[in-house]
PAVEXSE-976721 format. One record per residue: residue in one letter; x, y, z of N, C-alpha, C in turn. Coordinates in pm, whole numbers, plus 50000, padded with zeros to 5 digits. Atoms other than C-alpha are relative to their C-alpha. Last residue first. Example, Ala and Ser with C-alpha at 12.3 -4.5 7.8 and 13.67 -1.06 7.14 Angstrom:
s499184988149994513674989450714499235010950073;a500894988150000512304955050780500905012050000;
# end
This chain:
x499625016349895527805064048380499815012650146;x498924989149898525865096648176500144990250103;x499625005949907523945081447833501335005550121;x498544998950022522535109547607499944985150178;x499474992949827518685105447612501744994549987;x500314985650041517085093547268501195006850083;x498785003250139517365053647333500765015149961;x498415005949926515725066747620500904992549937;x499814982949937512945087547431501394990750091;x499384989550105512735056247192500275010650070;x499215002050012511635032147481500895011249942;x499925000549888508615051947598501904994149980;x499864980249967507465059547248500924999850090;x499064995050048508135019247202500065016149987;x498425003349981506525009647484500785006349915;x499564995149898503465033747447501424995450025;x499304986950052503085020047048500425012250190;x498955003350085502814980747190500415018249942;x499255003149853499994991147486501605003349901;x499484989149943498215009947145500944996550125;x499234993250068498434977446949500005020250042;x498535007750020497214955147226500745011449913;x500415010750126494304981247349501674994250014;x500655005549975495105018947479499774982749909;x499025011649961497885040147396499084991450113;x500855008249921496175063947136501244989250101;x499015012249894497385091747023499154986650057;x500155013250100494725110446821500324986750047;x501454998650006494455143347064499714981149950;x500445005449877498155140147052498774994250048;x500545017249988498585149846708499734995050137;x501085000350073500755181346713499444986850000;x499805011950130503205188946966498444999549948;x498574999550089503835219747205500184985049932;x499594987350092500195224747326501285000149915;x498925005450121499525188847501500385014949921;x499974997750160497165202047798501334992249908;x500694991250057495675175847930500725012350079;x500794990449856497375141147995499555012349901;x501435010749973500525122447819498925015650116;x500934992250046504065138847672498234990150050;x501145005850063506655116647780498715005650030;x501434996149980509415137047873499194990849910;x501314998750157513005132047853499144996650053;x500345009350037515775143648133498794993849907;x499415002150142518145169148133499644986550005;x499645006349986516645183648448500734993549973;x499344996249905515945217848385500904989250020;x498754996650079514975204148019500875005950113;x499735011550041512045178448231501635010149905;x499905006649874511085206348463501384986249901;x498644992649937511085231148166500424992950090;x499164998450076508545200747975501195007250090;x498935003249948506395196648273501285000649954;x499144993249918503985219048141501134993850100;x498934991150021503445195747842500615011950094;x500954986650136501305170948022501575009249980;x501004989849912503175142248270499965013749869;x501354995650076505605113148201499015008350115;x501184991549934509385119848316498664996349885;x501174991750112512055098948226498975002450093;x499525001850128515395081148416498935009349869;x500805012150058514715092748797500815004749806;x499795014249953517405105648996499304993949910;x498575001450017516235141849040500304985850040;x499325005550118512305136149017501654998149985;x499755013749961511365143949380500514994349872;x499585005349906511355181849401500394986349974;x498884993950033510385190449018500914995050112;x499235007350142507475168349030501425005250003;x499715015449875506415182849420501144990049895;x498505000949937507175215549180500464988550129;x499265003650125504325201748930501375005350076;x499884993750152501755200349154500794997549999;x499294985150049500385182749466500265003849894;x501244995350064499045148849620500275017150001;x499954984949922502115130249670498755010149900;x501074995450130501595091849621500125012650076;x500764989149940504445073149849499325005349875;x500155001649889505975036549832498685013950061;x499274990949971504835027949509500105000950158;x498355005649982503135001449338501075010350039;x498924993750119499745021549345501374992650054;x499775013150030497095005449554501235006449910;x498735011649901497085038049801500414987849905;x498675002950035495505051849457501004998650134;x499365015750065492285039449530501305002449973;x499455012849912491855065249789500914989849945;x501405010450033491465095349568500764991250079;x499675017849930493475125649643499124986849976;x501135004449897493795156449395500254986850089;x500174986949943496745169049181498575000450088;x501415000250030498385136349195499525016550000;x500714982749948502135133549184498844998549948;x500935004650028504245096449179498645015850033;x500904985749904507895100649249498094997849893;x499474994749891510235070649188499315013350078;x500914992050030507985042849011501055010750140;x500184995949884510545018448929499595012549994;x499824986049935510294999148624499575004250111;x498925001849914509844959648589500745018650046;x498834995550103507354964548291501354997050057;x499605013850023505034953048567500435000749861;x499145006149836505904985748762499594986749937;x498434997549968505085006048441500734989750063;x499305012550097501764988348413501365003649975;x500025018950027500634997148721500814993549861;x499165001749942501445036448727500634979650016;x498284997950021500495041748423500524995350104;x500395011950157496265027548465502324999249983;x500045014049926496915047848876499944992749853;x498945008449950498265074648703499994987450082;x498865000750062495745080348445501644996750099;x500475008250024492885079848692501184995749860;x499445015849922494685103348913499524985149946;x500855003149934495715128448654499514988250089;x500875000950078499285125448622498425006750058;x501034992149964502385135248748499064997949865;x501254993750044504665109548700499625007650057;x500524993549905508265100448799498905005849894;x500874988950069510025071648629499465007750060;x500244993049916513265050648748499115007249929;x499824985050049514635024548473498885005550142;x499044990049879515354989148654499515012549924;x500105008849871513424970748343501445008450094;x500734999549941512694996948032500114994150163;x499714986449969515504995847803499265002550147;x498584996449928515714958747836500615011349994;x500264995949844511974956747857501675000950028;x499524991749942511964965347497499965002450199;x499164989250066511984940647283500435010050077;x499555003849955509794913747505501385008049944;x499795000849811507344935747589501344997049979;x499014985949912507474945447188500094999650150;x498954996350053506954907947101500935011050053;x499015010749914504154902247352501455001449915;x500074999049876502224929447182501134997850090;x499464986649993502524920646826500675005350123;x498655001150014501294885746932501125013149978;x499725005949858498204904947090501934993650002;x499284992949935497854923346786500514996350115;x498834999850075497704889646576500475013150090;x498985009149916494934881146847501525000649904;x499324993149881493514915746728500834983950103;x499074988749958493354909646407500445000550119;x498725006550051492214871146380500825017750025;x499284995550149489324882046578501124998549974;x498664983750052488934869646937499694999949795;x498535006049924485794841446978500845014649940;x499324999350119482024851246976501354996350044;x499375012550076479644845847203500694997849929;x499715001650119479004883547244499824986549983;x501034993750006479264889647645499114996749813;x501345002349906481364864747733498685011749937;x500615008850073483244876247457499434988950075;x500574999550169483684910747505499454985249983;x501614992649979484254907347857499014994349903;x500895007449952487244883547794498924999450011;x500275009350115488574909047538499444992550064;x500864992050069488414936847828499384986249883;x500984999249928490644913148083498185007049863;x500795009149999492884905147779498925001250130;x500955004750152493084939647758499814987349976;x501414988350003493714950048109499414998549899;x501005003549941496534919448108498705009850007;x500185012950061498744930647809498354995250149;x499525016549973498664966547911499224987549978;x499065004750010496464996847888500514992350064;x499975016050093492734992347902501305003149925;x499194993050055492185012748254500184989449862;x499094982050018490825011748559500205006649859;x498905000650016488144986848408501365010850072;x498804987849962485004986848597501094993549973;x498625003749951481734960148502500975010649952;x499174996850078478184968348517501854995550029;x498475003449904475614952848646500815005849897;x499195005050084471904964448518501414999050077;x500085019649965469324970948754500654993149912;x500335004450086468455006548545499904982750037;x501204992850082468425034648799499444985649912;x501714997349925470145013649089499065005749883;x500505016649878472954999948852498795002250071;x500505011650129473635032448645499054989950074;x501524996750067473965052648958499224994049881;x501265003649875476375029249083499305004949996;x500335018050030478485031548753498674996050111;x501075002350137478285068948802499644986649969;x501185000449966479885062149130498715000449863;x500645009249984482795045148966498865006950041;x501065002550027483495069648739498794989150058;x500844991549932486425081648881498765000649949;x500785001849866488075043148884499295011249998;x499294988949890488295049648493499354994450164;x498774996650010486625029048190500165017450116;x499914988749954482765015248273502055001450018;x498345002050004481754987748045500085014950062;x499484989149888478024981548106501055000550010;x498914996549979475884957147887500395009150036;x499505015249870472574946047860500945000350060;x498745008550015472324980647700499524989650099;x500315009650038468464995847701501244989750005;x500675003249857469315029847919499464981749965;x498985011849885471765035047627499094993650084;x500405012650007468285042147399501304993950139;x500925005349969468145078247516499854983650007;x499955002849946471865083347424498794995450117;x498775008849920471835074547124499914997750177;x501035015849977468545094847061501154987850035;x501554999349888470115128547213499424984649990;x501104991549984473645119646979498794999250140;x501025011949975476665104647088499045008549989;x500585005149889479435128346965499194992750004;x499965018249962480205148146660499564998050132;x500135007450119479615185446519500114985749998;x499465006350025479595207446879499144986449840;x500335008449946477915239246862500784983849967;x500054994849890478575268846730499594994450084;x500995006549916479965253746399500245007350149;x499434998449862482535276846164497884993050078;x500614989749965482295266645798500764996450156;x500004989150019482985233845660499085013250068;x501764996249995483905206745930500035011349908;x499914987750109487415191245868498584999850011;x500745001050116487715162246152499515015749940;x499274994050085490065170346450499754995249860;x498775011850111489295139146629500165006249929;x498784996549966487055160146904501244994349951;x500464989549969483405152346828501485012549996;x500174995850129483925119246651499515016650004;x498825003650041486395102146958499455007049842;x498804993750079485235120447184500405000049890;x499525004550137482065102847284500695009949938;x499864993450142480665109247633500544996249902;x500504986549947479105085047712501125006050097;x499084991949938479755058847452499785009150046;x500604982350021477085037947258500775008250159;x499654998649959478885002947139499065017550044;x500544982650001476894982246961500635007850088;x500524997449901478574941946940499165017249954;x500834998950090479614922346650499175005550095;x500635011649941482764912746848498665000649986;x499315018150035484774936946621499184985850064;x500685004250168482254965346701500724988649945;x501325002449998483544966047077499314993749921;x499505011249942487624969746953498294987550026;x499885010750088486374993646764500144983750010;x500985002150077484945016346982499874984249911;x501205005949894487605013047246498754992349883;x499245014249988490465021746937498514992350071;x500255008450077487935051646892500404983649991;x501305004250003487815063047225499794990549881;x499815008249919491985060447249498384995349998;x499325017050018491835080846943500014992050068;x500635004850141489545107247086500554989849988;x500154988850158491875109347379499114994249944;x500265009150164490695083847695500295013349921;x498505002550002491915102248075500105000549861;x499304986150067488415114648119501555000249952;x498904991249927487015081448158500715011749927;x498784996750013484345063847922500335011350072;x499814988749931480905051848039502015004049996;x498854999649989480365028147752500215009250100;x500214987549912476805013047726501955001250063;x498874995149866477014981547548499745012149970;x499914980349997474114969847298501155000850116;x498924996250077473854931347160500275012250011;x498535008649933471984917647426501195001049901;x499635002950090469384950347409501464990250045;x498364998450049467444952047693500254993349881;x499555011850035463974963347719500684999749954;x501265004750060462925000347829501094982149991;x500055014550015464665023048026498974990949924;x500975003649965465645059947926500004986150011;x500595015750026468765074247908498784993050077;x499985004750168468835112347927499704985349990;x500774990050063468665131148271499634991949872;x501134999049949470125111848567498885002649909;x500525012249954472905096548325498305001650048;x500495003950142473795130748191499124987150043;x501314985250078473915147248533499544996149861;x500585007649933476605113348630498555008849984;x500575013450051478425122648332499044996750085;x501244996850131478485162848405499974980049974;x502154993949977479465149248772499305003849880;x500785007949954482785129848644498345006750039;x500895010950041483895153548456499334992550066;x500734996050049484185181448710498944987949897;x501404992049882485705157448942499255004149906;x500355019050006488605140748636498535002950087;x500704998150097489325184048629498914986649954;x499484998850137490035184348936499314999349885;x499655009050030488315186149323500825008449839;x500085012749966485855206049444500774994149957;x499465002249837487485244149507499244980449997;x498535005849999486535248249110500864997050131;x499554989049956483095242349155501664997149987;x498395006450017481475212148909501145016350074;x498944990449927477955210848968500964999849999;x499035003749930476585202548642500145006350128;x499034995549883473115208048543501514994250022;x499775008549916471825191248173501385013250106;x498914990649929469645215047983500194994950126;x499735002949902467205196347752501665008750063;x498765010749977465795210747485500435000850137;x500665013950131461925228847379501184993150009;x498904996650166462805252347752500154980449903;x500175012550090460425255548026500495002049860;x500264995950156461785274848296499904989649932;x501194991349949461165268448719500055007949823;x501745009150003462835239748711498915009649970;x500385006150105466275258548604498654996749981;x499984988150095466185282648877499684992749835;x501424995450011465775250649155499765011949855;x501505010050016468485235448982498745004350012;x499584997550154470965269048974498964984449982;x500825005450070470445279449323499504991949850;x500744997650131473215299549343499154987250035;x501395010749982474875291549678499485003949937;x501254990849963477445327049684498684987550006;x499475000149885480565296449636498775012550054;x500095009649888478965279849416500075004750120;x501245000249993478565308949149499684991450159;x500764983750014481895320749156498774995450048;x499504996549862483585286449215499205014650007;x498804995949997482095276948856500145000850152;x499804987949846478615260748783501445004249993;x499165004549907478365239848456500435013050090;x499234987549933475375243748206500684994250150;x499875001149899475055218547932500475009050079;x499154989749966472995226547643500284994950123;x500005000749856471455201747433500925009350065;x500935009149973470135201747049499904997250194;x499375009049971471785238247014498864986750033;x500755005450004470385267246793500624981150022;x499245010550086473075287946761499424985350009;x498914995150057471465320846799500764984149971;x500774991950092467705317846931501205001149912;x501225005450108468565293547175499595003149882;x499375007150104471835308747268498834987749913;x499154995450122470155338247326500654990549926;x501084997750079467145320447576500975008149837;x500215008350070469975302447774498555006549871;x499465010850094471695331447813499404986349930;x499394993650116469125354947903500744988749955;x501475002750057467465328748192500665008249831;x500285012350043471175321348324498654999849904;x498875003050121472005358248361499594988049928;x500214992750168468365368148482501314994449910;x501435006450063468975339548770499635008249856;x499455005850125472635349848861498764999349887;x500405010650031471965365549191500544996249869;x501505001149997472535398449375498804989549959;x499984999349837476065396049493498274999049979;x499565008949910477405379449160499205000250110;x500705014149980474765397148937500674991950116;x501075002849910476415430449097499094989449962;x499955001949835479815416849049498505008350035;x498644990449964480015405348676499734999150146;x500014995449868478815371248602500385014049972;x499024992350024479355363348173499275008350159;x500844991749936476925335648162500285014050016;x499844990749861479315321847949498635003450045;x501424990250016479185297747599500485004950189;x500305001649892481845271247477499685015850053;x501054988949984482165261747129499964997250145;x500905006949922485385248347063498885008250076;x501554989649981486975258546740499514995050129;x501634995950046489665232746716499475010550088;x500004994950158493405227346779498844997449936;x499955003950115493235203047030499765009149887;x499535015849987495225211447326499084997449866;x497925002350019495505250947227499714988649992;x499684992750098491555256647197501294993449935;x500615014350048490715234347537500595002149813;x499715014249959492955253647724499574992249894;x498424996650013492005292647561500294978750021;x499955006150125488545275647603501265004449928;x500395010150073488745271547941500475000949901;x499145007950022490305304348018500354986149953;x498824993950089488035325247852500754992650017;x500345007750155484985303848033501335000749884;x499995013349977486545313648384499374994149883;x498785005949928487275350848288500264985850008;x499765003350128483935356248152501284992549990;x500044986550065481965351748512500884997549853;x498774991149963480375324148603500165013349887;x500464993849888477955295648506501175009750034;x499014998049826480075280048251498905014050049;x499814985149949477625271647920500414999550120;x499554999449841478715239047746499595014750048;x499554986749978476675234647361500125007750165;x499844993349901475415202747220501445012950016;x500714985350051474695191646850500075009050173;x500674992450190476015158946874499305009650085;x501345004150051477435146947308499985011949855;x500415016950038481125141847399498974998549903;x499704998250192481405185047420500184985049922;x501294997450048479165177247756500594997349807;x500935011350036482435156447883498755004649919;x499805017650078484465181147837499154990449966;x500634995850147482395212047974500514992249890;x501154997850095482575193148253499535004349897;x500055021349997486215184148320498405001349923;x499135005850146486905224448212499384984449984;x501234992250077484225234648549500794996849831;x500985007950023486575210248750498935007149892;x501084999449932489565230448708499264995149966;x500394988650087493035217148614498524997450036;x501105005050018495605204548873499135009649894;x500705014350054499155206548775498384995550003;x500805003549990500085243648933500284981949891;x500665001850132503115255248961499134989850032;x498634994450095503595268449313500064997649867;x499415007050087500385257549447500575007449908;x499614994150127499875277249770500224987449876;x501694990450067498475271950096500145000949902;x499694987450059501485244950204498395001549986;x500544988149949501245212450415500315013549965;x499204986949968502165190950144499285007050073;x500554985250073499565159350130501045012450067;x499534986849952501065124450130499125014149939;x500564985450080498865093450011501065009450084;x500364989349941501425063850144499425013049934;x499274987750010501185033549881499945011050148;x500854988050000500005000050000500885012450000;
# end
């Protein structure tokens, strides 16, 4: 069992965690024809989409209430009733999700009861997602579990339908790999949220004011019919447990579907669930697989790594590192979650990016988002680019290192940066 540590400081010196009101307007931009509005003032939407803008290099429609300070002290309720009635009339969205901020939360806005009390021709799914609760993995998680309460309906199950509750960790590409992997065992896959055709950096003409891919309104009405329940990330488990009581369906929790064992765990699913046996592809990726383990664990075995991840991304990294035979030397969360005491490590430090800077001297490579980069050229050691934001490379968004033939392209990224790295006896 790992030790959680928490720095007794007030301050985060460089930051690593990123705000829950971003996690939500993520997940909403999953769902066709929807459109995120941040409760708050302009400031906290601006910076969002600055974030979301840079990491994938799209348009991303995302909408304000635009607070100033006498709505702050006096209420919000005309802001929220105007906005949602302008962007009705202006970019004419199929669902609008509105996500609270620290502004609004923290004066107790009302923002459910305020809703109930207007009747609007689309649905307008609540988040609470304050930025004093938690990270960005937090925010998401509540717009999924606000989608759940609101949208899928029950009716008679489908034994060929899965219901995907995908983790905030998954790029587009990593959704699609998922997708596919699903549809190979002649299955239905309906993904909530769905990145992988909303946010895959597909050529839309013109400028859209609302998101152009995702799981549509009737998609996700019918999920409530899956026989099936694949839930990717521990921070989704409660959503999984709202699933279960609403619908009486079981669902089953992957951390994570990198490495050789997480994917034959997934493929097992599949075909219990399916009747069907592996596909000749992917048991050829499997050999693939086992090849590059066995290629590159002699860069890899004794090497020293220090993450800062999100925490549902470093608990999926931190495991399969450590049965790579690598040693996990500093391990940085920017929130605490329990499950990661299970982390092959001795200590889990729940902090930013100068806890990273502190404890890394010694280790062989750094994975953690592109602001670790100066940490990683202070150091003179190489960076593996993973997490949210990515700004200084192109493609990321796409990446995938999920599945047999994404486990097989992480090793060798992972190798190649230390093939890369000047050797110093």
């Amino acid at each position: 069992m790992a030790r959680i540590q928490v720095p007794e400081r007030a301050v985060a010196i460089n930051p690593l965690k990123l705000s829950p009101p971003l996690g939500a307007a993520l997940a909403f931009l999953g769902i066709k024809g929807a459109l995120p509005l941040l409760h708050g003032s302009q400031g906290c939407t601006a910076f969002a989409k600055v974030m979301l803008v840079r990491h994938f290099r799209e348009a991303i429609p995302l909408a304000t209430t635009a607070l100033t300070e006498v709505s702050t002290i006096l209420g919000g309720e005309d802001n929220i009733r105007q906005s949602l009635e302008t962007l009705l009339a202006k970019a004419q969205p199929q669902l609008i999700g509105l996500c609270s901020t620290a502004l609004a939360e923290t004066r107790g806005e009302d923002i459910a009861g305020i809703l109930r009390q207007l009747h609007l021709p689309i649905p307008v799914i609540y988040a609470c997602a304050p930025d004093f609760g938690g990270s960005l993995s937090d925010g998401y998680s509540q717009a999924v579990e606000a989608i759940i309460r609101e949208l899928p309906q029950p009716g008679p199950l489908l034994a060929d339908q899965v219901t995907v509750l995908a983790g905030p960790d998954l790029t587009p590409g990593e959704v699609a790999d998922v997708k596919a992997l699903i549809q190979a065992f002649g299955l239905t896959p309906i993904v909530i949220p769905d990145l992988s055709t909303s946010l895959d950096g597909h050529w839309a003409n013109g400028y859209h004011s609302v998101t152009t891919g995702g799981t549509s309104l009737a998609e996700l009405r019918a999920a409530g019919r899956s026989a099936h329940v694949l839930v990717i990330g521990q921070s989704l488990r409660r959503a999984a447990e709202q699933w279960r009581e609403r619908f009486q369906v079981p669902y089953t929790l992957v951390p994570g579907v990198t490495g050789l064992a997480a994917s034959d765990d997934l493929v097992r699913c599949l075909m219990a669930w399916s009747g069907q046996s592996v596909p000749a592809l992917y048991r050829q990726q499997r050999r693939q697989l086992l090849d590059a383990m066995l290629d590159t664990h002699f860069y890899l075995g004794g090497k020293r790594v220090a993450l800062a991840l999100e925490p549902n991304q470093l608990f999926v990294m931190g495991h399969f590192l450590a049965s790579m035979g690598m040693e996990i030397q500093a391990a940085v969360s920017p929130t605490r979650a329990d499950w990661l005491a299970n982390l092959p490590c001795e200590t889990v430090i729940v902090g930013d990016l100068s806890d990273l800077q502190q404890h890394a001297p010694g280790a062989d490579v750094l994975i953690s988002n592109c602001r670790a980069a100066p940490i990683a050229q202070a150091l003179g050691l190489p960076l593996l680019r993973m997490g949210l934001p990515i700004w200084d490379r192109l493609g990321y968004h796409l990446r995938s290192y999920v599945g047999y033939r994404g486990t097989a392209q992480l090793l060798f990224d992972l190798s190649n940066l230390l093939l890369e790295t000047p050797h110093h006896p």
